[in-house]
N, C-alpha and C positions, 0 to 999 in steps of 0.2 A: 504494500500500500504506500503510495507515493505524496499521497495528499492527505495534512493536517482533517481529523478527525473527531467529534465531538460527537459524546452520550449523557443518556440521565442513568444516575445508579438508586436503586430501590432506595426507601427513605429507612433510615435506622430509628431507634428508639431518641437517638440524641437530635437528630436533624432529619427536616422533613423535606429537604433542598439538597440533594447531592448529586455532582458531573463529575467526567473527566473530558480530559481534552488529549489529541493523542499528536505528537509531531516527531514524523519516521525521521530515523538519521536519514542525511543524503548519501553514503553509501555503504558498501559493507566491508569496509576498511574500518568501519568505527568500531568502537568493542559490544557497544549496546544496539538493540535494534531502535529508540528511537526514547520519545522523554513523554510521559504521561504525567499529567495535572489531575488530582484528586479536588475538586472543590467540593468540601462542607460546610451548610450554612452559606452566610453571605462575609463571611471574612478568614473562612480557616481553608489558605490554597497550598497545598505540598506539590513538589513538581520531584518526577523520580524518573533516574533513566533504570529503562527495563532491558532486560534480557533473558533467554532461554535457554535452558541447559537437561539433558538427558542425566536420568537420575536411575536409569536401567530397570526392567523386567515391564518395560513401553511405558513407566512413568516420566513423566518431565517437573522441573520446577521452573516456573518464571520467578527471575528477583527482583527486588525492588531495589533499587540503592537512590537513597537520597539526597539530590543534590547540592541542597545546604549541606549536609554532613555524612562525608561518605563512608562514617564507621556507623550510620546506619542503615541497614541491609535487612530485607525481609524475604524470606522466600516462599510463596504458594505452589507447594505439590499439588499434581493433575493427576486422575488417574490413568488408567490406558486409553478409557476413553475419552480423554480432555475435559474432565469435569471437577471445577478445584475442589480440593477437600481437604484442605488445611492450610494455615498460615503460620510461624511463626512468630508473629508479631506479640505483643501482651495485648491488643484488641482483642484478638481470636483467642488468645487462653483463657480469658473472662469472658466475653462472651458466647463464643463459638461460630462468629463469622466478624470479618472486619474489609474495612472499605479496599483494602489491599485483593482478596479473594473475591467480591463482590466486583470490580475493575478487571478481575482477571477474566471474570467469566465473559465479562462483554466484551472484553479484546480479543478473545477466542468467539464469540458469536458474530464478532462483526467480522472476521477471518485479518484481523490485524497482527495477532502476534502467533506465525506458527507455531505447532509443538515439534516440530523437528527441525534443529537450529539450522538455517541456512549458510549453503558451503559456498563460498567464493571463489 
């Protein structure tokens, strides 16, 4: 996907307002596939570059690495069949889904982030 992208993500218990926004690297000489915007509410915007990586037995994880601070990293396991089902994050360990996995599934529904990392 070549062109900047934008979704709504289901509304949580905190906020009844949640997007992402998606902008692919330009090519694949970078190391991530491209920088995804989490907006919560009307003032909490996280912007993360993501990537995909083979986690073996046809699982994948997508990470998140955040660009303000790149010691932090989250990753959302998929399962064979591309369906997320877990985060690392402490969101998902309290609640049992977080805007991380929730982001993941619509970047796999709108066929933005493959699950099988592309070779250059």
């Amino acid at each position: 996907m070549c062109l900047p992208v934008a979704g709504l993500l289901p509304a949580s218990r905190s906020h009844a307002a949640r997007r992402w926004t998606w902008q692919p690297t330009r090519d694949c000489t970078q190391p991530a596939l491209g920088t995804v915007t989490i907006v919560q509410g009307r003032r909490e915007a996280v912007s993360y570059s993501v990537d995909v990586e083979s986690i073996g037995r046809g699982c994948h994880q997508v990470l998140f690495v955040k660009l303000a601070d790149s010691a932090e990293v989250y990753g959302v396991t998929c399962d064979p069949a591309g369906v997320p089902v877990a985060c690392n994050c402490p969101g998902h360990g309290r609640h049992g889904h977080c805007k991380h996995r929730d982001t993941t599934a619509e970047l796999i529904a709108e066929d933005i982030v493959p699950l099988i990392p592309p070779v250059c």
